[in-house]
Backbone bond lengths (Angstrom), bond angles and torsions (degrees), N, CA, C in turn:
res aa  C-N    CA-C-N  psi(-1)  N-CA   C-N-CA  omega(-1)  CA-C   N-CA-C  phi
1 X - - - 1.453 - - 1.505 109.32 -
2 X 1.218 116.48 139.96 1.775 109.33 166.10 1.810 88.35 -161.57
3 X 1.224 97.38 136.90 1.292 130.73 -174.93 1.650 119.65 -77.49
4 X 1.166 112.96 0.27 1.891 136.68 159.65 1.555 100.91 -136.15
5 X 1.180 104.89 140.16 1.730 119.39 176.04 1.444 108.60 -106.63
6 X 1.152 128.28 174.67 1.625 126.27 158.29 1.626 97.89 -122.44
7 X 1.125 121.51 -19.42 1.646 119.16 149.86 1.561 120.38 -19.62
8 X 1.597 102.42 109.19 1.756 94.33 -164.63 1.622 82.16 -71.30
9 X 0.815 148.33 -132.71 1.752 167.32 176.17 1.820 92.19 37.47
10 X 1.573 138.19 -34.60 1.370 115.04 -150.28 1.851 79.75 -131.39
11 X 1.211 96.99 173.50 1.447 119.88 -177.60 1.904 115.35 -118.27
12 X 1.448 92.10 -5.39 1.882 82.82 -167.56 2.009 81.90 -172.44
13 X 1.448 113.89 157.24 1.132 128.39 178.15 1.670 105.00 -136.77
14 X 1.065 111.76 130.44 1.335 132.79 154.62 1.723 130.23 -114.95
15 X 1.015 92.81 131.16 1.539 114.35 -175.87 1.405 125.36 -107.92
16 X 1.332 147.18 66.52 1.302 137.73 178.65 1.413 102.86 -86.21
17 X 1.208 121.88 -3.30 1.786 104.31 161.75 1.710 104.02 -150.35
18 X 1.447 97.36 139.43 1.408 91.14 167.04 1.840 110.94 -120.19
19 X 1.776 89.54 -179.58 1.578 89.21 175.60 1.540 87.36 106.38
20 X 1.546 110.04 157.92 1.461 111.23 148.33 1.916 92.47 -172.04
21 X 1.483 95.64 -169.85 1.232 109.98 172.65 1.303 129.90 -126.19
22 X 1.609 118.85 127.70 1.315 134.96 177.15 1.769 113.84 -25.21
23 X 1.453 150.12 77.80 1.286 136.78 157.77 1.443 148.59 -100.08
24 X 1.351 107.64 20.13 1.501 116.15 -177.69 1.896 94.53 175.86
25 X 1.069 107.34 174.49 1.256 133.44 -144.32 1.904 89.92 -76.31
26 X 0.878 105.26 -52.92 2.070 95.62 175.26 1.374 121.32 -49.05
27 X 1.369 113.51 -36.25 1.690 114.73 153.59 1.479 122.12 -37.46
28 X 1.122 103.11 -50.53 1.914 100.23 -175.10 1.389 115.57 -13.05
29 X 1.318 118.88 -70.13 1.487 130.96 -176.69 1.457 135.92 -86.32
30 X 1.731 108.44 22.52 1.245 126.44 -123.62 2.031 93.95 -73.58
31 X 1.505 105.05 108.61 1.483 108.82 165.34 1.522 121.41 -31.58
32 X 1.460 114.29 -44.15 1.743 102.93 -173.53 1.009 105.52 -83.28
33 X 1.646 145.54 -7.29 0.865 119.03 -178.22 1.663 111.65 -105.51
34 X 1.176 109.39 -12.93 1.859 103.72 150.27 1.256 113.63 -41.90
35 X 1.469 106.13 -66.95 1.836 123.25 -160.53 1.746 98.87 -53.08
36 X 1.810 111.25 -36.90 1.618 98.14 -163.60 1.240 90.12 -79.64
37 X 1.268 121.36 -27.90 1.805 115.32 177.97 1.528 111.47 -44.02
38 X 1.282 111.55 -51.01 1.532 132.38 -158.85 1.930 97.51 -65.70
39 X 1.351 99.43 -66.45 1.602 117.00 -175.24 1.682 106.65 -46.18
40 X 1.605 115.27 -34.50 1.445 110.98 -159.32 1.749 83.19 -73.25
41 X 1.752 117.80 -73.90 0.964 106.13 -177.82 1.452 132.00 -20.06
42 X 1.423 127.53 -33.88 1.192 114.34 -166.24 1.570 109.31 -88.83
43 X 1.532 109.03 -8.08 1.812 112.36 176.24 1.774 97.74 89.36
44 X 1.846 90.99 46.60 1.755 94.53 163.95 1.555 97.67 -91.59
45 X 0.973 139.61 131.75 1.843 160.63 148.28 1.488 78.13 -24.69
46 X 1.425 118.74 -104.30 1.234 120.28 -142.50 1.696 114.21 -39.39
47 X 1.306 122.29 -16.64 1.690 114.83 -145.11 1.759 77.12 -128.25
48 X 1.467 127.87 29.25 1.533 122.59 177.10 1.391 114.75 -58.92
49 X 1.659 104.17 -24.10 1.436 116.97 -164.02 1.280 113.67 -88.19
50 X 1.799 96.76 -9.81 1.825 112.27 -163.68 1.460 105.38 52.07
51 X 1.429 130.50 -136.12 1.525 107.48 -137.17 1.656 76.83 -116.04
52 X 1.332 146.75 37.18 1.630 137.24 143.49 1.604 103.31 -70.07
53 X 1.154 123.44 140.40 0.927 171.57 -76.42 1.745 98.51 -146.52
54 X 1.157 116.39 79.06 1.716 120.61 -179.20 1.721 109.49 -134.33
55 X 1.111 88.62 141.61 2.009 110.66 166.50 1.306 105.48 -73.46
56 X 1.253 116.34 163.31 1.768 136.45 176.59 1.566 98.20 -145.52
57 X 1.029 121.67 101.28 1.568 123.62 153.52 1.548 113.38 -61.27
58 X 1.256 101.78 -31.39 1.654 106.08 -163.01 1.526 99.50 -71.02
59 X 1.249 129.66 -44.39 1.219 131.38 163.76 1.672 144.66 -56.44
60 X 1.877 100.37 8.33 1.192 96.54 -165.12 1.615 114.87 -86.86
61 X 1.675 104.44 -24.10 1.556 126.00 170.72 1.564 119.32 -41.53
62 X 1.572 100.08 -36.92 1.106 99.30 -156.65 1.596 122.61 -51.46
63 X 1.199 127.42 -48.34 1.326 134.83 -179.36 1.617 101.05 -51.88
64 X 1.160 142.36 -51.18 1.819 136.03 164.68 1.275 112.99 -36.00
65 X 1.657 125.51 -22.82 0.979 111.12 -156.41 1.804 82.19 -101.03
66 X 0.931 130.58 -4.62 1.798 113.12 -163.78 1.490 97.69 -97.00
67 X 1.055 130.10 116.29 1.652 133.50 166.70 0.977 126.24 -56.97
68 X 1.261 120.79 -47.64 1.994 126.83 171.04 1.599 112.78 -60.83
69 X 1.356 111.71 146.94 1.333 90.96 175.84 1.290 103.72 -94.34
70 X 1.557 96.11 171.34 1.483 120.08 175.95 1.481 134.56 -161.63
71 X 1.461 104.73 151.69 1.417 87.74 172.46 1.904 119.96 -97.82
72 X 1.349 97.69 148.18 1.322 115.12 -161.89 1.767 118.61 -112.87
73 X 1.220 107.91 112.45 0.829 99.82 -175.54 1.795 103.93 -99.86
74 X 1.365 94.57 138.11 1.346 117.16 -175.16 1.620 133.28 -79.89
75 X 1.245 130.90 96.59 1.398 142.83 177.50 1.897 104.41 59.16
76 X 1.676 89.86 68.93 1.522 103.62 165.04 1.533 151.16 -50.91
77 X 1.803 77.05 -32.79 1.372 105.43 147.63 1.423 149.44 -122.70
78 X 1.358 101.22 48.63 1.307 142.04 -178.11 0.927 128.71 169.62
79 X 1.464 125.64 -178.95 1.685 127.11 -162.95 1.042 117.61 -130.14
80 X 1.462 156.56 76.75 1.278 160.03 39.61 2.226 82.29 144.38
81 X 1.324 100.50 -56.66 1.229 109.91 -175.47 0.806 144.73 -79.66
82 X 2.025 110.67 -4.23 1.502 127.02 173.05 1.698 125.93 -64.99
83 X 1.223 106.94 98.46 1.789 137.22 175.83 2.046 97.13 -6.08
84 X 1.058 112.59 -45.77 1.430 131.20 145.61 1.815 105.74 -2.33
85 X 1.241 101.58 -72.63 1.534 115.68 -159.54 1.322 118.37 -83.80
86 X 1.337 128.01 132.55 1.301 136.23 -140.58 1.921 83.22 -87.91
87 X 1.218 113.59 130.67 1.792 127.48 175.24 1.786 100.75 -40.35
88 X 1.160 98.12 -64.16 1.669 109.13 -166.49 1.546 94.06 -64.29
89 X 1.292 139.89 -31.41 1.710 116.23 156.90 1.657 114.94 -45.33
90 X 1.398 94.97 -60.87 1.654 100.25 -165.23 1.767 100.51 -54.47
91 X 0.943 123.32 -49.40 1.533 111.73 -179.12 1.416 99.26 -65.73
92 X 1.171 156.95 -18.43 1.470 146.11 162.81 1.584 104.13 -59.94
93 X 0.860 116.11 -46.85 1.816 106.06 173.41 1.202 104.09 -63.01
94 X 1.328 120.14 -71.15 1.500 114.37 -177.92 1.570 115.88 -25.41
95 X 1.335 123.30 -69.81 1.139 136.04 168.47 2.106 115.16 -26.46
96 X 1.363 100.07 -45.09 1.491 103.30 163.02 1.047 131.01 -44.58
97 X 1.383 84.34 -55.98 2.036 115.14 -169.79 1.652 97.23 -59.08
98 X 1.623 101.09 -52.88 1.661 92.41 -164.74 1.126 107.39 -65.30
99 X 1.864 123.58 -31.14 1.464 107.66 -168.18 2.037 121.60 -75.62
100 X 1.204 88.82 -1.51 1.653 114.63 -163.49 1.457 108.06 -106.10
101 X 1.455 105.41 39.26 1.896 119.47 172.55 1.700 103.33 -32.10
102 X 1.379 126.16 -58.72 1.193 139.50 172.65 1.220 119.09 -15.53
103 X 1.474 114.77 -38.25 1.769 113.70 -162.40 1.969 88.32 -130.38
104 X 1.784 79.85 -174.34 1.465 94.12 -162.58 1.522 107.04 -129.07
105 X 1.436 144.95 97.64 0.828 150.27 -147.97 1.452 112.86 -113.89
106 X 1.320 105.96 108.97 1.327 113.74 161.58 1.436 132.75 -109.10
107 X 1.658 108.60 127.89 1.651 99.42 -175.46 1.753 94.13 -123.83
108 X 1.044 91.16 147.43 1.887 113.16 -169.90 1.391 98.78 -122.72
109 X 1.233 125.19 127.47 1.515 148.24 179.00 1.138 116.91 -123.96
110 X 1.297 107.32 166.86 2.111 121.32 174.19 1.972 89.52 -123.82
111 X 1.034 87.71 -32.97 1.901 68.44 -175.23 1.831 117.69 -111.14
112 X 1.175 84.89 74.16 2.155 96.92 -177.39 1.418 104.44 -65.27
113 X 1.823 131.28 -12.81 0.947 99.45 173.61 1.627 112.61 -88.24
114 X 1.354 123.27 -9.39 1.622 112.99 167.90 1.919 103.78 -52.33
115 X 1.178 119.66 -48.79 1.052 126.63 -141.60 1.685 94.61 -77.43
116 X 1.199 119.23 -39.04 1.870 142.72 166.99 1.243 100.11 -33.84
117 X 1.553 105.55 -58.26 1.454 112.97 -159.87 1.726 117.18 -75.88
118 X 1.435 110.47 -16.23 1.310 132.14 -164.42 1.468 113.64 -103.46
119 X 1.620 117.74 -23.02 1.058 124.88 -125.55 1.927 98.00 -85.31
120 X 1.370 111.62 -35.53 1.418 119.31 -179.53 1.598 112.41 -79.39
121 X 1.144 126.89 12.59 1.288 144.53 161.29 1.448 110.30 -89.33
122 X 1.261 131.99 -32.22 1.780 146.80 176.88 1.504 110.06 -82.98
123 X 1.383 100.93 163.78 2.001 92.01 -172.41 2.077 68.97 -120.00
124 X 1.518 111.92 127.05 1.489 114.36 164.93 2.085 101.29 -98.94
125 X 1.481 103.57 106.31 0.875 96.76 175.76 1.713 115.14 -92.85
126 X 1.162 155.73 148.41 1.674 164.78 135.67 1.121 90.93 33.83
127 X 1.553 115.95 -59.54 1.649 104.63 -157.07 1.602 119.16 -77.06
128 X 1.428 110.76 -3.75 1.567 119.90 -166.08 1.989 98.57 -114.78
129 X 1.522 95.26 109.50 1.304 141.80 -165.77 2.105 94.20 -92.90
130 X 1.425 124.07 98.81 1.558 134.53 -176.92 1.901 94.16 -90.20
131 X 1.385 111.93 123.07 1.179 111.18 169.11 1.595 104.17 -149.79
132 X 1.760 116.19 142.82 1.225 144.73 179.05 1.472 124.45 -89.78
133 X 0.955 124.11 126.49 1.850 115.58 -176.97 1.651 101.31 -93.36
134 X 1.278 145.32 119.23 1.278 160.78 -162.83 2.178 102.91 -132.41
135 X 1.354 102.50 80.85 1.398 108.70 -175.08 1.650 97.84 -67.21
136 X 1.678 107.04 -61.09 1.579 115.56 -159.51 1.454 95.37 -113.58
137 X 1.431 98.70 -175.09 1.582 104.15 170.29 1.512 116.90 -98.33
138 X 1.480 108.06 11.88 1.388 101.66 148.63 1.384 146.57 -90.19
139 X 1.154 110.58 15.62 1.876 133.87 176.57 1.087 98.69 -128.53
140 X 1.625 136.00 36.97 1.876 120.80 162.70 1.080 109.14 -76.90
141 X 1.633 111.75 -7.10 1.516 100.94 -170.11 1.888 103.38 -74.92
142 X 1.029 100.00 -8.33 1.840 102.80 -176.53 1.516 100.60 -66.63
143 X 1.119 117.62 -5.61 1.349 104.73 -157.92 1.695 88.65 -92.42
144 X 1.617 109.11 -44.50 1.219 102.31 -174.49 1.840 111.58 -51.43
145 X 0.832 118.84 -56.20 1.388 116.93 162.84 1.925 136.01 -9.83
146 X 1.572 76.58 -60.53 1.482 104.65 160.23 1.616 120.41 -32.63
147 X 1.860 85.63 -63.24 1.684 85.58 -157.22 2.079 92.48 -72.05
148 X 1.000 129.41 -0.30 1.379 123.63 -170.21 1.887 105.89 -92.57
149 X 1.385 112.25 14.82 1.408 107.82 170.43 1.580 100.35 -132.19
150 X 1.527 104.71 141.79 1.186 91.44 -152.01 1.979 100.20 -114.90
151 X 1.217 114.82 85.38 1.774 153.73 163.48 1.373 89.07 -71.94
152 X 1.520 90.35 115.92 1.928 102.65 139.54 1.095 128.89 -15.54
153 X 1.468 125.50 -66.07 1.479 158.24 -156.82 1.659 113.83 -124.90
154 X 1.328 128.75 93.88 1.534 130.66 160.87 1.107 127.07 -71.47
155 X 1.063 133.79 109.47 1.755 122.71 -166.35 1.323 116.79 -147.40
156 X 1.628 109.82 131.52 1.197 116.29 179.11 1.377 135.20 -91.51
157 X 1.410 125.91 115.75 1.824 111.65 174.07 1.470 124.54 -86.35
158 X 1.019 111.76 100.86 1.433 107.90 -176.53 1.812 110.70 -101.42
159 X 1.272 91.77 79.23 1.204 135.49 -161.33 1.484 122.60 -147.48
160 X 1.653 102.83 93.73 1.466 139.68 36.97 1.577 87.49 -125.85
161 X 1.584 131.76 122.01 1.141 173.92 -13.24 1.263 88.98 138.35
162 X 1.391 129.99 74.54 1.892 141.21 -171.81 1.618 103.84 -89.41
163 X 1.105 118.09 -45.92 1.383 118.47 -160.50 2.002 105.36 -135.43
164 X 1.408 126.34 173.27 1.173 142.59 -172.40 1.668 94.36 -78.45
165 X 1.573 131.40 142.58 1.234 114.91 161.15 1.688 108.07 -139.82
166 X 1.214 95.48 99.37 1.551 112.64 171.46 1.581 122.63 -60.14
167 X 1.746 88.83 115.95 1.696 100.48 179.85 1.743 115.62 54.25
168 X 1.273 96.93 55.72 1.948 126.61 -167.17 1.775 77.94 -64.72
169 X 1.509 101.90 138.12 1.822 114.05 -154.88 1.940 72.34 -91.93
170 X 1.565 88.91 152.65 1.521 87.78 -169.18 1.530 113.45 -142.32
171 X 1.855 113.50 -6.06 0.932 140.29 -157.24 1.524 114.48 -78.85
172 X 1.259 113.86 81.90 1.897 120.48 -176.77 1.825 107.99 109.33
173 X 1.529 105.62 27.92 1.476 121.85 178.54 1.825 91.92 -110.13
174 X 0.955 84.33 143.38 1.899 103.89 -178.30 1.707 100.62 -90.51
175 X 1.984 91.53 -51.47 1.443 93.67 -142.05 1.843 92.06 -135.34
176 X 1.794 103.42 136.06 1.762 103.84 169.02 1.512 105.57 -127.18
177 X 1.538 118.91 131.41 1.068 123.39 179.47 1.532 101.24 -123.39
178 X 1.642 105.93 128.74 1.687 101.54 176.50 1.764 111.17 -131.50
179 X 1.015 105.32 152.89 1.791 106.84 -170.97 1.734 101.45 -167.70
180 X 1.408 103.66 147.39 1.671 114.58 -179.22 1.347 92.12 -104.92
181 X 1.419 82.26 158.04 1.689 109.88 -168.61 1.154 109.19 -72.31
182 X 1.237 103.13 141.92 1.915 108.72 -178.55 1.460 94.00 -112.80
183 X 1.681 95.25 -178.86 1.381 122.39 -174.06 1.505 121.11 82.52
184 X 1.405 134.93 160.99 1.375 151.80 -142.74 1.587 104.96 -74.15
185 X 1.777 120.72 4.67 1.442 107.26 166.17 1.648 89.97 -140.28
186 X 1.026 120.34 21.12 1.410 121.42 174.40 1.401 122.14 -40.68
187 X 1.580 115.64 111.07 1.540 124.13 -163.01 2.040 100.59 -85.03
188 X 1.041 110.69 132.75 1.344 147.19 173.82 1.560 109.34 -32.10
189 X 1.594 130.31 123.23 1.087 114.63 -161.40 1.883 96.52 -139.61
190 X 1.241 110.85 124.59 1.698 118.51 -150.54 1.981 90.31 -73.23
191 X 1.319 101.98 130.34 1.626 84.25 154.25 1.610 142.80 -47.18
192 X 1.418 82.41 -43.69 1.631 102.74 173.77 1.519 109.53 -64.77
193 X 1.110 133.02 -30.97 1.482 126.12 -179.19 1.806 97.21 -59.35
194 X 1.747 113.82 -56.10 1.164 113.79 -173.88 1.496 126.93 -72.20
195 X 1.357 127.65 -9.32 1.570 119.68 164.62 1.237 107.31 -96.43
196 X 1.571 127.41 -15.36 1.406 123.80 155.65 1.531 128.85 -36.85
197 X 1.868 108.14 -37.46 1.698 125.61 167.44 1.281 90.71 -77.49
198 X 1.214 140.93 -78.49 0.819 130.94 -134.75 1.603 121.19 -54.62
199 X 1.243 90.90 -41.52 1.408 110.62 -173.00 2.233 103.85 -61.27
200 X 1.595 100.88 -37.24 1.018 91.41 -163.86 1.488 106.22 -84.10
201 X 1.299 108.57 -2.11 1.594 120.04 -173.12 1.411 99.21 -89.04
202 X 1.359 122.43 -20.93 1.357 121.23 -176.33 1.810 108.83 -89.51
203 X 1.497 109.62 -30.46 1.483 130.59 177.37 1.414 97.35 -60.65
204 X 1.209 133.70 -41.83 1.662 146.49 -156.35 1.365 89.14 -107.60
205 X 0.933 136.94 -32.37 1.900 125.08 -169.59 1.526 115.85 64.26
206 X 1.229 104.13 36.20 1.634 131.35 162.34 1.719 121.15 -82.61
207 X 1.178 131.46 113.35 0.971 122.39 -145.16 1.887 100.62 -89.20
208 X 1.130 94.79 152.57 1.858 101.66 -160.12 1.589 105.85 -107.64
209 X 1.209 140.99 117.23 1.299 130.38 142.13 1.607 106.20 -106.51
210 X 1.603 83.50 151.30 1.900 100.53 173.24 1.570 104.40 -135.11
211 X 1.636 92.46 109.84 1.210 112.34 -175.80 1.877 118.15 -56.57
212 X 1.904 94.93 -43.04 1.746 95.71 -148.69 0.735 102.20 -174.43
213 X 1.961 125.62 126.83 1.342 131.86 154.40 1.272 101.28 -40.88
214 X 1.412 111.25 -95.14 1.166 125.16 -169.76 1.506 119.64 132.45
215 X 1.462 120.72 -162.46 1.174 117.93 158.97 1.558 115.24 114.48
216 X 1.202 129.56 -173.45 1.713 111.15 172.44 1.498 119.03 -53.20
217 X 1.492 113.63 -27.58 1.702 104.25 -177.10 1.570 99.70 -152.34
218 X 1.240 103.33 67.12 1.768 145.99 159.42 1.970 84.29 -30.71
219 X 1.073 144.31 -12.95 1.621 111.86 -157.31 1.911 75.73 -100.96
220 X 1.462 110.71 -62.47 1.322 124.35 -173.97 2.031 102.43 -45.94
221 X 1.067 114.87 -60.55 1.617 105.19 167.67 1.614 115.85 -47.59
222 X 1.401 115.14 -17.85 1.405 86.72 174.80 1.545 116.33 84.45
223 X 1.826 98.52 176.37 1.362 110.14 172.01 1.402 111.81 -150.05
224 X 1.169 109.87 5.08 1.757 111.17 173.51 1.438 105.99 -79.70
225 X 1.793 107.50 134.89 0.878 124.43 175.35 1.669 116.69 -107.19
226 X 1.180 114.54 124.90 2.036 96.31 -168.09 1.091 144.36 38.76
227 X 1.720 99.30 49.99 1.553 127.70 -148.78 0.927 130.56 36.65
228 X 1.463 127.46 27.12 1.640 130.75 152.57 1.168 136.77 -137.97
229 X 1.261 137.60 139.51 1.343 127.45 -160.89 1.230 114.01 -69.77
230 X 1.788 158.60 157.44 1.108 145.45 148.41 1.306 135.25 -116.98
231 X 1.431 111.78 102.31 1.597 131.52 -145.57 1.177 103.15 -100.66
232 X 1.639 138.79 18.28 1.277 135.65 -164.59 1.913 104.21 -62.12
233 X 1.352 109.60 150.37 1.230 129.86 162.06 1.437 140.37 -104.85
234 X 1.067 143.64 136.73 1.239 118.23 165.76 1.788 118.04 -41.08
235 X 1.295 103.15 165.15 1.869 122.31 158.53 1.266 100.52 -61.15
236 X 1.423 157.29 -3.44 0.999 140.59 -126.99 1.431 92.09 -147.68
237 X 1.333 114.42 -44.14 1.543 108.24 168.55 1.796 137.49 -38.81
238 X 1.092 114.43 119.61 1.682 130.05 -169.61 1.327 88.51 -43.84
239 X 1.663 119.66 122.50 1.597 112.63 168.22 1.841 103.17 -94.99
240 X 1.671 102.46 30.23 1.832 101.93 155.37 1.582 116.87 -103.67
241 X 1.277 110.50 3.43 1.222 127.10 -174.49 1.617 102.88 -83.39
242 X 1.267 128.22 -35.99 1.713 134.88 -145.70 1.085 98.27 124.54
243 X 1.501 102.77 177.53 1.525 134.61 149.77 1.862 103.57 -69.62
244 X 0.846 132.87 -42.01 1.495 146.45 -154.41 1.577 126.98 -150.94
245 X 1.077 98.81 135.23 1.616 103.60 -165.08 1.848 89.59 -70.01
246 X 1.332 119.35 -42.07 1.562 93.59 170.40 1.184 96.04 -118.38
């Protein structure tokens, strides 16, 4: 958990479980599980397990306790939806989320059909934002998934951005966020793959942010795309928040 993010798209991260598991090709390089690598070494409690797969009750308060609002991005280092996690946890977050009207919660997954299957068992209140990670065009079918839970806000991360994806299905998506993979084996991400979304996100009137080149030193690559940055939001975004999360 930490209560400021450097996450361009979120403002604050919460964690009530970490760990997850490797399932499709955007995993390869998977950032949290360096960082839980990194954290265990240093004799963090929470990351004892390093990146296997544990709950935190102790962590579920936390968002009650922050007064400002915010948006939250949800189990950064992990996935809310891994078969792993005992049901009656996942409705304990939920239960957060709903009591915590104040903030804006986004949780991003690889497996929407756990979440499909679960989903009319959960109360999705306004503030809880459903989003899918779509690396290649072989997981669009997640998207269909997507549109079958029914979130305020549908949103895609296409993040980290492996392959070209022609005519990216866009139909009952709010929100597309795309960024290349960082860190010291960070795989190569075509421009043309990324004004290809953009363009079609702009064709659809889907609102576009682009997080991140990327690459071994992602700060120096930047994030301007054709000399300008693109910070789009959903309609849905609190206009007490800003115009822009940065």
């Amino acid at each position: 958990m930490a209560d400021r993010s450097s996450i361009e798209w979120t403002h604050a991260t919460w964690n009530p479980v970490t760990g997850c598991k490797k399932v499709s090709a955007g995993c390869l390089n998977c950032y949290a599980e360096r960082l839980a690598k990194r954290l265990q070494a240093m004799g963090n409690r929470k990351y004892c397990k390093g990146f296997n797969v544990a709950v935190h009750p102790e962590s579920l308060d936390c968002p009650k306790r922050w007064r400002s609002q915010r948006l939250v991005f949800v189990n950064s280092m992990s996935d809310l939806f891994l078969p792993e996690i005992p049901f009656h946890f996942v409705r304990s977050v939920f239960r957060v989320m709903n009591d915590c009207s104040r903030h804006v919660f986004q949780i991003l997954t690889k497996r929407p059909q756990v979440a499909a299957e679960c989903a009319e068992h959960l109360e999705w209140t306004d503030n809880i934002w459903m989003g899918v990670t779509v690396e290649d065009e072989s997981v669009t079918e997640r998207i269909t998934c997507l549109r079958d839970i029914p979130a305020r806000v549908r949103f895609l991360s296409l993040e980290p951005l492996l392959t070209r994806i022609p005519r990216l299905p866009l139909e009952q998506i709010d929100w597309v966020i795309v960024g290349g993979e960082s860190g010291p084996d960070a795989r190569n991400m075509d421009a043309a793959w990324v004004r290809e979304v953009r363009d079609r996100c702009l064709d659809c009137r889907v609102p576009f942010f682009f997080k991140q080149w990327g690459g071994p030193n992602k700060k120096k690559a930047g994030r301007s795309l054709d000399g300008r940055t693109w910070d789009g939001m959903p309609d849905a975004y609190p206009s007490s928040m800003g115009q822009h999360v940065r």
